[in-house]
N, CA, C and O atoms as CSV, one atom per row, in Angstrom:
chain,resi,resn,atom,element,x,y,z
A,1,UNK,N,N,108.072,95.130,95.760
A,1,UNK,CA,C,107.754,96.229,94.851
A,1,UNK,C,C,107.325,97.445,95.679
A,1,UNK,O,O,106.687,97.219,96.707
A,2,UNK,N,N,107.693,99.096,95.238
A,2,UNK,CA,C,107.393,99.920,95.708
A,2,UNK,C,C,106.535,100.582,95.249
A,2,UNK,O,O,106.267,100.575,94.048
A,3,UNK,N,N,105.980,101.233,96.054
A,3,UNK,CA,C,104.703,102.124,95.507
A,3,UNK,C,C,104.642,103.593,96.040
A,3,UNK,O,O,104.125,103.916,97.110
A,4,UNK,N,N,105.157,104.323,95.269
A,4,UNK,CA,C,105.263,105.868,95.279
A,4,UNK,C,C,104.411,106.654,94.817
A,4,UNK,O,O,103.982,107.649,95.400
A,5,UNK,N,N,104.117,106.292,93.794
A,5,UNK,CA,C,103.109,107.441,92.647
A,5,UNK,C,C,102.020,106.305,92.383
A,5,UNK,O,O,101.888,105.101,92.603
A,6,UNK,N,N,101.343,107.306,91.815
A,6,UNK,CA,C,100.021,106.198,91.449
A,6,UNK,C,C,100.287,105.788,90.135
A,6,UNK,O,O,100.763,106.510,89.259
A,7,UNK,N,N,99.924,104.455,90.005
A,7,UNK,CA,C,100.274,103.660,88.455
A,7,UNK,C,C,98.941,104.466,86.887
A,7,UNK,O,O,98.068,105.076,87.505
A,8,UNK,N,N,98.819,104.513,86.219
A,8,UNK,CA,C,97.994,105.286,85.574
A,8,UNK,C,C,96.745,104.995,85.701
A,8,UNK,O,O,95.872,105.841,85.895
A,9,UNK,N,N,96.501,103.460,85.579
A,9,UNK,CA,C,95.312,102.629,85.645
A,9,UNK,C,C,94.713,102.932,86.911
A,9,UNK,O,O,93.508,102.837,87.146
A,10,UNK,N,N,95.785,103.380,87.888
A,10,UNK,CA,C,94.836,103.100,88.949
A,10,UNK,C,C,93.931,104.867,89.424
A,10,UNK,O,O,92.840,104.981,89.983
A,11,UNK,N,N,95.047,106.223,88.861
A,11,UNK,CA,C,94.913,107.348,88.814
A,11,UNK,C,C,93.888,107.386,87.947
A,11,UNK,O,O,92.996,107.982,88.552
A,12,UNK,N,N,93.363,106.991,86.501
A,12,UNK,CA,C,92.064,106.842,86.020
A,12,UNK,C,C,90.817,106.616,86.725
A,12,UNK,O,O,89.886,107.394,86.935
A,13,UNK,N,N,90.989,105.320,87.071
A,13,UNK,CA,C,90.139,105.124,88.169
A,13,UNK,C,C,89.420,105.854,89.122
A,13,UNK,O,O,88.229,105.905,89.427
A,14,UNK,N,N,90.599,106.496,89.580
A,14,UNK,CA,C,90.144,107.600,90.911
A,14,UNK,C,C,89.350,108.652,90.077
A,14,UNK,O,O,88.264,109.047,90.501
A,15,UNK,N,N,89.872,109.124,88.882
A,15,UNK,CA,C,88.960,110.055,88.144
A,15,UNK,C,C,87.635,110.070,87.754
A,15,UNK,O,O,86.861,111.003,87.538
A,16,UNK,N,N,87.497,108.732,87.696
A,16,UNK,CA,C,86.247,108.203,87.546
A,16,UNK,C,C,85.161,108.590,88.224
A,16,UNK,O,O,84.069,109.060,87.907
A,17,UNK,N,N,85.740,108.265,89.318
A,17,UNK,CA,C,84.693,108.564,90.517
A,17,UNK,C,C,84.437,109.614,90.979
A,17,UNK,O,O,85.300,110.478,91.134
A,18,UNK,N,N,82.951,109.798,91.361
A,18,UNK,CA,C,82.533,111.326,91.876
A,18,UNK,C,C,83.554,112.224,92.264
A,18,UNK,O,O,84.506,111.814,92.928
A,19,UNK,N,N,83.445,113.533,91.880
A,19,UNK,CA,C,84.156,114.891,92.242
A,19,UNK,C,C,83.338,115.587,93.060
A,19,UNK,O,O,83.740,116.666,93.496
A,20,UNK,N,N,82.472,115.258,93.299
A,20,UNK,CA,C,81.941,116.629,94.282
A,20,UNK,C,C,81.436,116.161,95.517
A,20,UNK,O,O,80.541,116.613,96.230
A,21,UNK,N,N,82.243,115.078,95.654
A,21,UNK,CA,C,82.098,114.675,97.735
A,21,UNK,C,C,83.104,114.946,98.269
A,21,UNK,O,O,84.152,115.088,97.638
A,22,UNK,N,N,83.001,115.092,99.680
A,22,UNK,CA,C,84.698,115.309,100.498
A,22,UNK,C,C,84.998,113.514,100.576
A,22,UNK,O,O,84.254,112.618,100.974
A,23,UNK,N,N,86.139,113.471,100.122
A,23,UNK,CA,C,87.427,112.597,100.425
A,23,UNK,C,C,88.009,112.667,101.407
A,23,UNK,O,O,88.359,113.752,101.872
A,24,UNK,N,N,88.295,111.353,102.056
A,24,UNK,CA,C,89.127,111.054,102.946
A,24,UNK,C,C,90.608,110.148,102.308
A,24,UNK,O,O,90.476,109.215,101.516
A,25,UNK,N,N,91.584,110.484,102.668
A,25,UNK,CA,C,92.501,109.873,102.373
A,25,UNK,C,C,93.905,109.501,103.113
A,25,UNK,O,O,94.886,110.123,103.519
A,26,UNK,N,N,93.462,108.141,103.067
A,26,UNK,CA,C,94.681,107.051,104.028
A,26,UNK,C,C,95.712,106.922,103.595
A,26,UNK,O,O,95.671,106.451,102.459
A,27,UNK,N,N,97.457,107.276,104.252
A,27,UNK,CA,C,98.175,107.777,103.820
A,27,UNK,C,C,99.273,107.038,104.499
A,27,UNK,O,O,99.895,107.776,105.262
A,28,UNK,N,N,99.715,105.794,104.461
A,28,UNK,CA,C,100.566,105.150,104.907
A,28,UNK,C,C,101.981,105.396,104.579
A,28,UNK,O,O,102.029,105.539,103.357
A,29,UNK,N,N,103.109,105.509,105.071
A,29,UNK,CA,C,104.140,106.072,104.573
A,29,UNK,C,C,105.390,105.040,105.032
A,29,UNK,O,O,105.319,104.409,106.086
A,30,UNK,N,N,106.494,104.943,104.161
A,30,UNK,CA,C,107.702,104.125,104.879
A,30,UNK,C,C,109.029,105.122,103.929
A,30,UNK,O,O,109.128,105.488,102.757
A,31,UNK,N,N,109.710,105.246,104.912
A,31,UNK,CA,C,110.867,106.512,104.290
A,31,UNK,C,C,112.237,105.572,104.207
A,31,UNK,O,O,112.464,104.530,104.822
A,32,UNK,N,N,112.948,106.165,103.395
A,32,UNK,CA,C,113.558,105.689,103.406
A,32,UNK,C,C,114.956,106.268,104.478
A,32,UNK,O,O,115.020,107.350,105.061
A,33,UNK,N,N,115.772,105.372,104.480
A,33,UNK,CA,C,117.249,105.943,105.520
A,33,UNK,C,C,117.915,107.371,104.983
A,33,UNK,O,O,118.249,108.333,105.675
A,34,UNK,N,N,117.993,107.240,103.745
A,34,UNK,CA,C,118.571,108.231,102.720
A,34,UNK,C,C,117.690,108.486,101.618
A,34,UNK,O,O,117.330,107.642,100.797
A,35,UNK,N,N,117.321,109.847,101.647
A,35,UNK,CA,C,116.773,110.431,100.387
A,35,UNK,C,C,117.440,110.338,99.096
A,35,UNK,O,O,118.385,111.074,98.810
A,36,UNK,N,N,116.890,109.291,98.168
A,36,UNK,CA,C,117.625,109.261,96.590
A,36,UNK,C,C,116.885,110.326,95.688
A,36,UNK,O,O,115.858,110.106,95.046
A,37,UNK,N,N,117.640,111.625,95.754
A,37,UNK,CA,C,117.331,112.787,94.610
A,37,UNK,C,C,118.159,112.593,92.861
A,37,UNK,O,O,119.187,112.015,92.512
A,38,UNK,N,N,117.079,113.414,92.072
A,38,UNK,CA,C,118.264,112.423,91.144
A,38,UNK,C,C,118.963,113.835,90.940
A,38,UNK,O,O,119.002,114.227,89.774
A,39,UNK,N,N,119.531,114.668,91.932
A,39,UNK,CA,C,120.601,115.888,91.706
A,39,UNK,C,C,121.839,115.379,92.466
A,39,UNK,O,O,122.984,115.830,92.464
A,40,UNK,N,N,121.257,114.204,93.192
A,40,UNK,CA,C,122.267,113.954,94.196
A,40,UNK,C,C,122.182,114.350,95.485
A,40,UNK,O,O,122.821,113.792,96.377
A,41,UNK,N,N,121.322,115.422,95.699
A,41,UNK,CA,C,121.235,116.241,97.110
A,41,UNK,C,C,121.027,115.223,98.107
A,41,UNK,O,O,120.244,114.273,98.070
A,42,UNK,N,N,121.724,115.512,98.875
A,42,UNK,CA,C,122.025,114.654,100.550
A,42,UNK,C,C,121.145,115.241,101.319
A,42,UNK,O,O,121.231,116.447,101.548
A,43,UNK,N,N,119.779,114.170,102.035
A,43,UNK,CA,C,119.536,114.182,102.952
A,43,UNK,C,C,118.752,112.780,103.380
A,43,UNK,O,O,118.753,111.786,102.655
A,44,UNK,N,N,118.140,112.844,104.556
A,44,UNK,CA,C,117.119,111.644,105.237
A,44,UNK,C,C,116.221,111.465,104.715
A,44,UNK,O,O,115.663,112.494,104.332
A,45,UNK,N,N,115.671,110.412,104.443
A,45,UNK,CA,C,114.254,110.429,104.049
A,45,UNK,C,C,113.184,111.584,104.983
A,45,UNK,O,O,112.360,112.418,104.608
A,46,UNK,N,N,113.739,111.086,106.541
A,46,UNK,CA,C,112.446,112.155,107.264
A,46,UNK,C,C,112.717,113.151,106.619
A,46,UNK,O,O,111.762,113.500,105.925
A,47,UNK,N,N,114.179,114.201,106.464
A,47,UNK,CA,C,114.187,115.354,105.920
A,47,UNK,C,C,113.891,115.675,104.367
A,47,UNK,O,O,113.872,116.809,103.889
A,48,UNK,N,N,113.779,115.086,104.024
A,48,UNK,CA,C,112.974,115.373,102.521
A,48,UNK,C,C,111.356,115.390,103.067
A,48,UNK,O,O,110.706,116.423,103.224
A,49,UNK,N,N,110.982,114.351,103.256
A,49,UNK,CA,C,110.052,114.235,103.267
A,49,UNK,C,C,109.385,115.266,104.165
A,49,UNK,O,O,108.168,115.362,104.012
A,50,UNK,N,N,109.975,116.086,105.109
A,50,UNK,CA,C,109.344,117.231,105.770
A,50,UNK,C,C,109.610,118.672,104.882
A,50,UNK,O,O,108.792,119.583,105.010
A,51,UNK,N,N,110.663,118.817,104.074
A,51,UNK,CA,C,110.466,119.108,103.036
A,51,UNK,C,C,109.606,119.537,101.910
A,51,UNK,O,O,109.522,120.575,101.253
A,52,UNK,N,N,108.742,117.921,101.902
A,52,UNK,CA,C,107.496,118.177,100.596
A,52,UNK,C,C,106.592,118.431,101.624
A,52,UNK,O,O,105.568,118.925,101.150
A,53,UNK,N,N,106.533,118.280,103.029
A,53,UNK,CA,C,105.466,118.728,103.659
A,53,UNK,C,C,105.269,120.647,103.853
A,53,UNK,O,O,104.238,121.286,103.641
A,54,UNK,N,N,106.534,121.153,104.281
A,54,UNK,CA,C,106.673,122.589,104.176
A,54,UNK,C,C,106.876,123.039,102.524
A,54,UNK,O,O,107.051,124.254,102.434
A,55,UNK,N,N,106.894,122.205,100.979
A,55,UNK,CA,C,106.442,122.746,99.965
A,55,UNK,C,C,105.244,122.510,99.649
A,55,UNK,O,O,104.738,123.219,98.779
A,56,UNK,N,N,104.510,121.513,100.234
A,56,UNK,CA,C,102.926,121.092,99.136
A,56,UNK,C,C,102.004,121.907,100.403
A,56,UNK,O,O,100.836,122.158,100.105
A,57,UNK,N,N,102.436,122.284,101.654
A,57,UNK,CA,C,101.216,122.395,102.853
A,57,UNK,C,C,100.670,123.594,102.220
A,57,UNK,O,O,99.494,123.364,101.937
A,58,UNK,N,N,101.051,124.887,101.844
A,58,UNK,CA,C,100.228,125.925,101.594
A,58,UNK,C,C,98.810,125.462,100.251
A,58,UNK,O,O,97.597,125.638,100.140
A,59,UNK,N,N,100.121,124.692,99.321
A,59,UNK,CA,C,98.848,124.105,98.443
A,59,UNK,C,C,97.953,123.183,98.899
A,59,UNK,O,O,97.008,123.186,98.110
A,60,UNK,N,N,97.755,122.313,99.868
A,60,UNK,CA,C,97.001,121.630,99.826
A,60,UNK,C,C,96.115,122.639,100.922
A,60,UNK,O,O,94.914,122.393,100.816
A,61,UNK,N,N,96.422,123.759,101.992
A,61,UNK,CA,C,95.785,124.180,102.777
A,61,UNK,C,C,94.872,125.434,101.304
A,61,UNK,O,O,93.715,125.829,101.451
A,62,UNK,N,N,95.413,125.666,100.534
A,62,UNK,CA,C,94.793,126.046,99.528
A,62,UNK,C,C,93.570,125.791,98.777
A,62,UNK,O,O,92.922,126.692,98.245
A,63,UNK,N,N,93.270,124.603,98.739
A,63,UNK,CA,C,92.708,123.753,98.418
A,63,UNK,C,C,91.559,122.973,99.107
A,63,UNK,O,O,90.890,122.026,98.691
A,64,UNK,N,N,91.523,123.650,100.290
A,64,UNK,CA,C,90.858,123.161,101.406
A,64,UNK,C,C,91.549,121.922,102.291
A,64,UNK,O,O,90.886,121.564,103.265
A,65,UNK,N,N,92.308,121.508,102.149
A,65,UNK,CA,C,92.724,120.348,102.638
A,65,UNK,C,C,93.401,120.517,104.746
A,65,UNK,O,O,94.060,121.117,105.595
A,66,UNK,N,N,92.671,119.618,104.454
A,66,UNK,CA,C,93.081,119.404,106.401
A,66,UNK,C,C,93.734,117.935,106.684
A,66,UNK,O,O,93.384,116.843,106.237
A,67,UNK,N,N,94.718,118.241,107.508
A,67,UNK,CA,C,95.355,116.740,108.283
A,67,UNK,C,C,93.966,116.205,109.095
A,67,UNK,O,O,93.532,117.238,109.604
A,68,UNK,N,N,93.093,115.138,109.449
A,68,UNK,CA,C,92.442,115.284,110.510
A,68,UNK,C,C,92.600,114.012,111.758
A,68,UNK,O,O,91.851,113.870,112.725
A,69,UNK,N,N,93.808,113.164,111.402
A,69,UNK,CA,C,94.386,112.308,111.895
A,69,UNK,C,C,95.592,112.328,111.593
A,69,UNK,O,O,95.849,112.667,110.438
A,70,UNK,N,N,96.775,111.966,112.547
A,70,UNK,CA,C,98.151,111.842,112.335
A,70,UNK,C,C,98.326,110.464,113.532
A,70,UNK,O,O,97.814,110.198,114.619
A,71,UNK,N,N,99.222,109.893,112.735
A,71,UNK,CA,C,99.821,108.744,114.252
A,71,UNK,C,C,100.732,108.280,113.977
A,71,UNK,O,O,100.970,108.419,112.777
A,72,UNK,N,N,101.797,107.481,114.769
A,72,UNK,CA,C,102.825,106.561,114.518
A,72,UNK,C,C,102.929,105.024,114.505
A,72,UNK,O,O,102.954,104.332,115.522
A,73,UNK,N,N,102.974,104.654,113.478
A,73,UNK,CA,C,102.549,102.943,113.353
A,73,UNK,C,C,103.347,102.205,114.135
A,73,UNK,O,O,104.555,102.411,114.017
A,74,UNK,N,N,103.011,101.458,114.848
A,74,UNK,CA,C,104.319,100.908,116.240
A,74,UNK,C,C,103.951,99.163,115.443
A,74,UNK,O,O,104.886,98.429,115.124
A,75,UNK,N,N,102.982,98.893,115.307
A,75,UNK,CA,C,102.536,97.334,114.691
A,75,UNK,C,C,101.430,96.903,113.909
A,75,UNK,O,O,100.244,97.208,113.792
A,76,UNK,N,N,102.095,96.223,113.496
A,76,UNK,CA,C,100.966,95.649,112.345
A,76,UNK,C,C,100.452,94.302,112.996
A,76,UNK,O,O,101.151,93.309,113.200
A,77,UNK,N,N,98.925,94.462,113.325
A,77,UNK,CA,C,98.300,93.301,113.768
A,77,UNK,C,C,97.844,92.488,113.433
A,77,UNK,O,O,97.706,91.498,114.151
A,78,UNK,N,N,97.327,92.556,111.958
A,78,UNK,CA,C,96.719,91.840,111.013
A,78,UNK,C,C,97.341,92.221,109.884
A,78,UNK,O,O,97.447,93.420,109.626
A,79,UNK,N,N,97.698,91.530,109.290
A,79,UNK,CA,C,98.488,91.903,107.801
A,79,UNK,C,C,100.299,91.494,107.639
A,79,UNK,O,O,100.946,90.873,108.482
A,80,UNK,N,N,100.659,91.868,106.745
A,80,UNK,CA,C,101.988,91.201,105.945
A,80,UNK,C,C,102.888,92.080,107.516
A,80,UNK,O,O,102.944,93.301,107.661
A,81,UNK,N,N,103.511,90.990,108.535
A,81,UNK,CA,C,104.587,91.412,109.233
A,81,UNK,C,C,105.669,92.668,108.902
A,81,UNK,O,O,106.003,93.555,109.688
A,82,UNK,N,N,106.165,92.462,107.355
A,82,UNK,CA,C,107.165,93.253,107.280
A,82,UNK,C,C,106.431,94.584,106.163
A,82,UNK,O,O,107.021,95.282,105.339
A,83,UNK,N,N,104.746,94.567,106.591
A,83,UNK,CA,C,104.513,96.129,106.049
A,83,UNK,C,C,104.810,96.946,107.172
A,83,UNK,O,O,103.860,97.052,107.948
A,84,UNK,N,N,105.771,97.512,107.468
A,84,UNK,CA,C,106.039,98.037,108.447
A,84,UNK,C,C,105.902,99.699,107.871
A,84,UNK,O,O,106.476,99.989,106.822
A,85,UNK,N,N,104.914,101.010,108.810
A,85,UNK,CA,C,105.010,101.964,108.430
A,85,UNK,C,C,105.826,102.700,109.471
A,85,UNK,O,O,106.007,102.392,110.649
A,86,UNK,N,N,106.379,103.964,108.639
A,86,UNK,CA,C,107.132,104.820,109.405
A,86,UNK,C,C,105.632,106.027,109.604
A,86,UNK,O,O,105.405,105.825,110.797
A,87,UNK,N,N,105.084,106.568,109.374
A,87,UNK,CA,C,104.108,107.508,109.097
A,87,UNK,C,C,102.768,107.346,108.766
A,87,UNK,O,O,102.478,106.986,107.625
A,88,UNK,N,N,101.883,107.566,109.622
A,88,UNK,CA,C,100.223,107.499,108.799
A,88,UNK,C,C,99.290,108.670,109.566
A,88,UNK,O,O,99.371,108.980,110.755
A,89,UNK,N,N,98.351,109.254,108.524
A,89,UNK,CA,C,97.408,110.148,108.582
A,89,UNK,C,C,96.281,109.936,107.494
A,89,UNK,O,O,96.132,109.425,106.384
A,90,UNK,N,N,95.695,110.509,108.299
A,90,UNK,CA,C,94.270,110.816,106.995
A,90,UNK,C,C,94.325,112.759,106.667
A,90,UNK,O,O,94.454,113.820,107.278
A,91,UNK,N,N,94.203,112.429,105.821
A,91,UNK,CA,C,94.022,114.173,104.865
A,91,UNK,C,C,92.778,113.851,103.927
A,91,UNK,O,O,92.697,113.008,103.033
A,92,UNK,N,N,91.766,114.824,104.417
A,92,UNK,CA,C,90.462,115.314,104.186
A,92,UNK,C,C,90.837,116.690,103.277
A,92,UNK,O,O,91.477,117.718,103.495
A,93,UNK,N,N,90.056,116.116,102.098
A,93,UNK,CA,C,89.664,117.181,101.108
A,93,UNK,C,C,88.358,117.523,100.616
A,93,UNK,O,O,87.747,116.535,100.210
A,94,UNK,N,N,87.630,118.798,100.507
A,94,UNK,CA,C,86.392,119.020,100.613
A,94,UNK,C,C,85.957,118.452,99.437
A,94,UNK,O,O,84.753,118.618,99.240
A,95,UNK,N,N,86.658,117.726,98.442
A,95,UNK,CA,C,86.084,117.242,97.178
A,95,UNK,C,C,87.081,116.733,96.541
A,95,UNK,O,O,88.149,117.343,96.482
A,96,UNK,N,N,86.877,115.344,95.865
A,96,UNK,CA,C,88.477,114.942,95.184
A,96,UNK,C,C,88.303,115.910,93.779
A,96,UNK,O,O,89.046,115.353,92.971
A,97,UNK,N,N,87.674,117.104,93.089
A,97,UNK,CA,C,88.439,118.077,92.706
A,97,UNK,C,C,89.498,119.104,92.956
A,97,UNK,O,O,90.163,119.894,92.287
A,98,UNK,N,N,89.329,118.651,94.564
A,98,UNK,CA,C,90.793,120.149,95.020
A,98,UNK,C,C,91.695,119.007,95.097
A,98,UNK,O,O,92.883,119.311,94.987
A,99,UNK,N,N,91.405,117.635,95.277
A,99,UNK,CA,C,92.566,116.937,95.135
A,99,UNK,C,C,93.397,117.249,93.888
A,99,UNK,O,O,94.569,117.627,93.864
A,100,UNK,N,N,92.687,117.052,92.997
A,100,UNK,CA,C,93.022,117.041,91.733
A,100,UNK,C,C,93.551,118.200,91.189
A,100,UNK,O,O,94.317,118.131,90.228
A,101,UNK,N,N,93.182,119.428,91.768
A,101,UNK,CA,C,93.508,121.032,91.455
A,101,UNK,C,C,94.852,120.828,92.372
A,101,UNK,O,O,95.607,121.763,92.101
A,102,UNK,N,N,95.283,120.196,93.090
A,102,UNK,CA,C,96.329,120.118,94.348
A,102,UNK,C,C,97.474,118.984,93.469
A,102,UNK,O,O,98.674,119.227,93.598
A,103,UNK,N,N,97.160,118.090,92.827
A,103,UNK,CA,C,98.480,117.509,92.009
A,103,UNK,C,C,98.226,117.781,90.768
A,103,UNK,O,O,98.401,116.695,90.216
A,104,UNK,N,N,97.980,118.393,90.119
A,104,UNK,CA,C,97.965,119.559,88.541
A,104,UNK,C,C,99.110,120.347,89.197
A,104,UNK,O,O,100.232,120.421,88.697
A,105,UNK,N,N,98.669,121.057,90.607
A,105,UNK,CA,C,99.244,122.673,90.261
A,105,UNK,C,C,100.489,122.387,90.006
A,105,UNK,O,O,100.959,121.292,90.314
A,106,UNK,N,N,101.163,123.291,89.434
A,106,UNK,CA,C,103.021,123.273,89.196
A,106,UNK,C,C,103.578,123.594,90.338
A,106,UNK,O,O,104.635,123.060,90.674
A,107,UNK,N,N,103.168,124.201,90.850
A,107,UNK,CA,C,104.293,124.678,92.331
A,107,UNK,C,C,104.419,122.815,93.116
A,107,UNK,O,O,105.411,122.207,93.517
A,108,UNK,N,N,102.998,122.419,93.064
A,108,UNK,CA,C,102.718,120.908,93.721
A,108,UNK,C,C,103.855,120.122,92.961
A,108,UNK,O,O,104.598,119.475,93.700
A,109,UNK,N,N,104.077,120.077,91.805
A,109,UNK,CA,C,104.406,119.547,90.838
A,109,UNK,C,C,106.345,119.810,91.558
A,109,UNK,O,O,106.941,118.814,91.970
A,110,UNK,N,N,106.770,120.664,91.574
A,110,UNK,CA,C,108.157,120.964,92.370
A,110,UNK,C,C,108.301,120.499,93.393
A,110,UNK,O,O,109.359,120.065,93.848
A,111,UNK,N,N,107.041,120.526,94.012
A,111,UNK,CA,C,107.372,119.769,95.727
A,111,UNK,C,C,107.732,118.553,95.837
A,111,UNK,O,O,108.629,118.157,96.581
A,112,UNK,N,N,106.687,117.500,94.696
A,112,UNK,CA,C,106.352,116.299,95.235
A,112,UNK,C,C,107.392,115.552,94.575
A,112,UNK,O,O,107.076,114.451,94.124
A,113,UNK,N,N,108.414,115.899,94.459
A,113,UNK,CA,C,109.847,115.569,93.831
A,113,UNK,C,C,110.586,115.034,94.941
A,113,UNK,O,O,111.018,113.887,95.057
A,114,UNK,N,N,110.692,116.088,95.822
A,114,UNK,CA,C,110.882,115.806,97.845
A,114,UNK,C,C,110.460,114.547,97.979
A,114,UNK,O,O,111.401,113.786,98.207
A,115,UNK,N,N,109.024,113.832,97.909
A,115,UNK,CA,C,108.514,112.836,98.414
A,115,UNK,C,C,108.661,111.791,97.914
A,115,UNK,O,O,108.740,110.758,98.579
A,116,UNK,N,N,108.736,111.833,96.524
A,116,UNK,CA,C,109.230,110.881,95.520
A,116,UNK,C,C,110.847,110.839,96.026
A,116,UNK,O,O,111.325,109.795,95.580
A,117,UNK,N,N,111.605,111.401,96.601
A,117,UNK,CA,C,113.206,111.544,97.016
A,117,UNK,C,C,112.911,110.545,98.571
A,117,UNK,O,O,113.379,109.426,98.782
A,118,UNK,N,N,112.268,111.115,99.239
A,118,UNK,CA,C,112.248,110.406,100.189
A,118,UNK,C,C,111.215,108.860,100.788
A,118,UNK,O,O,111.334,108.129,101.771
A,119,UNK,N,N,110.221,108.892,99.609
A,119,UNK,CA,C,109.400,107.638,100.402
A,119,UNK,C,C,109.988,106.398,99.878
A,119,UNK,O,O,110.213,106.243,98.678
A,120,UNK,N,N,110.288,105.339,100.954
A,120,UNK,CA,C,110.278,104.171,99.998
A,120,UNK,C,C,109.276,103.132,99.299
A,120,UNK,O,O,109.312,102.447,98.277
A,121,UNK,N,N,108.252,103.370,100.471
A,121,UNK,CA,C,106.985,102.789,100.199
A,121,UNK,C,C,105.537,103.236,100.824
A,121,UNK,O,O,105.301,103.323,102.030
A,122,UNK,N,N,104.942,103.408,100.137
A,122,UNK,CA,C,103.375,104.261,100.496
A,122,UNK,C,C,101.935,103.356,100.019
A,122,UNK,O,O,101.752,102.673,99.011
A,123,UNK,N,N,101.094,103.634,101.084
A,123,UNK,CA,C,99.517,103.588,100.108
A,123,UNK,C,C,98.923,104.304,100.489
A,123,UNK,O,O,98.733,104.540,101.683
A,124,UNK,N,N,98.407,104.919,99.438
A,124,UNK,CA,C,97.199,106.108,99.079
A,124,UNK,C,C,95.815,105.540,99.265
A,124,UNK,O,O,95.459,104.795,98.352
A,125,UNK,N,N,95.122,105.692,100.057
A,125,UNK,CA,C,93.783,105.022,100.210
A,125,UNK,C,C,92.576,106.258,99.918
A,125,UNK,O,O,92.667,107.302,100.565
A,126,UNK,N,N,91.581,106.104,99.034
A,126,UNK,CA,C,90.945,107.045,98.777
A,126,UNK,C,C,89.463,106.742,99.588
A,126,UNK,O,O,88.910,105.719,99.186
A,127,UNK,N,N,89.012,107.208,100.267
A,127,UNK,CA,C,87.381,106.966,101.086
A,127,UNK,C,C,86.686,107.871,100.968
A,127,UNK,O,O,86.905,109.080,101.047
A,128,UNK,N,N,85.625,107.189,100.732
A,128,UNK,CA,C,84.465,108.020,100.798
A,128,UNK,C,C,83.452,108.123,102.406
A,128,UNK,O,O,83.285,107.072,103.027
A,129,UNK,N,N,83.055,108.982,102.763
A,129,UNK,CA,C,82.142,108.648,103.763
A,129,UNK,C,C,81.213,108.151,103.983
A,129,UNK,O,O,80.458,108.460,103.061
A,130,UNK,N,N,80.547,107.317,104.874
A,130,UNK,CA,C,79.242,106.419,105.295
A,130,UNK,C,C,78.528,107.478,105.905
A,130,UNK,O,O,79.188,108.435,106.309
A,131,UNK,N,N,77.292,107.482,106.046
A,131,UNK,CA,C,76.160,107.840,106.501
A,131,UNK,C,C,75.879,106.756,107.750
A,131,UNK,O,O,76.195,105.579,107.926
A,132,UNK,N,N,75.053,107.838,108.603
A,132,UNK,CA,C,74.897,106.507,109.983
A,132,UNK,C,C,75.171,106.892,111.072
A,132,UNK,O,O,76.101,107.683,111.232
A,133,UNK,N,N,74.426,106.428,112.101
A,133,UNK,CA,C,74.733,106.469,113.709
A,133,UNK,C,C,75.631,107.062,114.485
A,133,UNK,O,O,75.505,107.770,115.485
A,134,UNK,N,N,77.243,106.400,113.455
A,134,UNK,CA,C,78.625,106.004,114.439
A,134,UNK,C,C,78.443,104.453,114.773
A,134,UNK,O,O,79.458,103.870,115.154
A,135,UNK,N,N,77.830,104.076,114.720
A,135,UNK,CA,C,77.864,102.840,115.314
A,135,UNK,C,C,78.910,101.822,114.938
A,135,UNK,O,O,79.737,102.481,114.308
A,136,UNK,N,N,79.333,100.530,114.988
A,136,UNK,CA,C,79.957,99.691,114.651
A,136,UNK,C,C,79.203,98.884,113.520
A,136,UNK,O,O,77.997,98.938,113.761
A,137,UNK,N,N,79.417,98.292,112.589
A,137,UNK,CA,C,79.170,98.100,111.826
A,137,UNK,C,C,77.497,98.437,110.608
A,137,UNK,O,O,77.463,97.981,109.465
């Protein structure tokens, strides 16, 4: 099963919870070979998907939003062998209200059509921050 968009139950949820802390959010990505648009438009998953990155970046930099980790998943050490990611970052938002002002807006709403074209499989991880040292546990 794929997971692109958030299921409703689980987008409630997130609403639920406090709006006025900064969010962190874990952003696992797997693209697909070929972008399925439903116009038909031909391209790669990477190229769509860089795509919704050059349509949603002004909005989410709008919004306050920052990349503050990017990396390339080479292995999975613990966990299901064939979750294999193509893409992962964390994107920090000063409050999951600009999240929320960031997939409302309509322009967002045009972009994330791109990503829905190109991901095959994703998880959205929503965090909150700990208080503390740094330390390990």
């Amino acid at each position: 099963m794929s997971h692109i968009d958030p299921e409703r139950e689980q987008f409630e949820a997130f609403k639920g919870l406090p709006r006025d802390t900064p969010i962190n959010m874990i952003n696992l990505i797997r693209l697909r070979d070929k972008a399925e648009y439903e116009d038909g438009t031909e391209a790669t998953g990477a190229k769509a998907y860089a795509t919704y990155g050059k349509t949603s970046g002004p909005i989410f930099k709008r919004v306050g939003g920052t990349i503050i980790w990017r990396g390339e998943p080479k292995l999975v050490l613990i966990g299901p062998k064939d979750e294999a990611w193509d893409l992962a970052f964390i994107a920090r938002y000063p409050n999951a209200a600009a999240f929320m002002e960031m997939v409302t807006d309509p322009e967002y709403r045009k972009a994330v059509k791109h990503r829905q074209a190109a991901v095959l499989d994703s998880r959205l991880i929503r965090c909150e921050e700990l208080g503390g040292s740094g330390e390990f546990g």
